[in-house]
N, C-alpha and C positions, 0 to 999 in steps of 0.2 A: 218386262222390266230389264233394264239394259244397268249390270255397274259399273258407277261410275269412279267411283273413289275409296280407297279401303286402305285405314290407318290405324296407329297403334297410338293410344293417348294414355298419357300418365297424370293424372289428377284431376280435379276439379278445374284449377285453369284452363289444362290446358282444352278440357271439354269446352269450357264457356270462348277459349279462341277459336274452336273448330266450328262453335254456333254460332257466333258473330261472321266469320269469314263463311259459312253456308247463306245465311242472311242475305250477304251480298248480293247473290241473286234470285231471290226471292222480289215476285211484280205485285203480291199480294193477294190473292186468292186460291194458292196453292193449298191442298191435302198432304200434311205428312206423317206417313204413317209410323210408329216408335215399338222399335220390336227391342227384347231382353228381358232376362230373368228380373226378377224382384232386386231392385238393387246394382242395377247394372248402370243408373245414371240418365233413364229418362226424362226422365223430370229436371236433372242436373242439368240435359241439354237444354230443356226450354226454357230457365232459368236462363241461362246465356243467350238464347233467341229472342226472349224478349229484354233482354239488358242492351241486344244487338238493334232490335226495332224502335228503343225509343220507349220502354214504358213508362208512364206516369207516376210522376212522384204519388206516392203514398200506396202505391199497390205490390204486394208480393207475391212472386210466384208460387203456390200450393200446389200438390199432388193434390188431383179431383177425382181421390181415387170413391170416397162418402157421397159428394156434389155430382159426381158426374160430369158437369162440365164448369168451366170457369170460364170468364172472359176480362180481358187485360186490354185497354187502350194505351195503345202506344203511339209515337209520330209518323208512322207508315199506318196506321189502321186499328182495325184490333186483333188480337190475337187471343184465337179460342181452341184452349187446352181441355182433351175427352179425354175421358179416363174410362174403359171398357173392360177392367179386369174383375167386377162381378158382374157384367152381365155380357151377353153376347151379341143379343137380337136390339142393339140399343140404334131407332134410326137418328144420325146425326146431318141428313140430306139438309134440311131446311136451314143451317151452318153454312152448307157450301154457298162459297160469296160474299159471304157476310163479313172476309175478312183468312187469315192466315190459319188455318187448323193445324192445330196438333194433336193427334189422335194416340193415346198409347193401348197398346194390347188387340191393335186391329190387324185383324189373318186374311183380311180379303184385299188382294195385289191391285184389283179392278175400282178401287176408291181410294187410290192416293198416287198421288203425282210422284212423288217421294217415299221410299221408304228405308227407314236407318235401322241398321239392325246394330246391337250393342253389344257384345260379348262381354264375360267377368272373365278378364284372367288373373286375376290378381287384386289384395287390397284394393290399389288404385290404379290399375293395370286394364284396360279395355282395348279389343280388336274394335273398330266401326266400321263396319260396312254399308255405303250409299248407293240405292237402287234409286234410277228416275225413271219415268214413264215419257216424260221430255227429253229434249236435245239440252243439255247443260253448255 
């Protein structure tokens, strides 16, 4: 994992600008992995990933963190959001393909093209850091 990009975001916007303009290069079958504390705005990010993809009226983004996974059609595809913070061993392989994953609380480097990690510094104060496994 090579970083690529590492910035300081103040708010909820401006997180949903920094998901939108990651979007941008996203071809659609990408693993991205969502690393930070409880509360550090994972979920905030893909909230603006798929506002940035295009999703379907009448669907909203939810923490899956109960569900486990959720899936969200948007105008690029779909977009499926895992949530791995009570279990560990959860296999989400049969996913891959099927569309843009977003995975939070996953530790292994070797299943995501993508991995953002989210610092709390503050209220509404976050460091991000963008690892790829791709050339961006």
């Amino acid at each position: 994992m090579k970083l690529i990009r590492e910035l300081i975001i103040n708010g909820e916007e401006e997180m949903f600008k920094f998901a939108q303009e990651f979007a941008k290069n996203l071809k659609g079958k990408e693993v991205i992995c969502l690393r930070g504390e409880l509360g550090a705005g994972k979920t905030t990010f893909v909230k603006g990933l798929a506002k940035a993809l295009g999703i379907k009226e009448g669907y909203q983004v939810r923490s899956p963190t109960f569900t486990l996974v959720n899936e969200y059609p948007t105008k690029r595809g779909k977009l499926i959001h895992i949530d791995l913070y009570r279990v560990k061993d959860f296999d989400y392989s049969e996913f891959i393909g099927e569309g843009i994953l977003a995975v939070e609380w996953e530790e292994r480097k070797e299943n995501c093209d993508y991995v953002i990690e989210i610092e709390h510094l503050g209220e509404n104060k976050r460091k991000v850091r963008v690892f790829s496994r791709v050339e961006a």
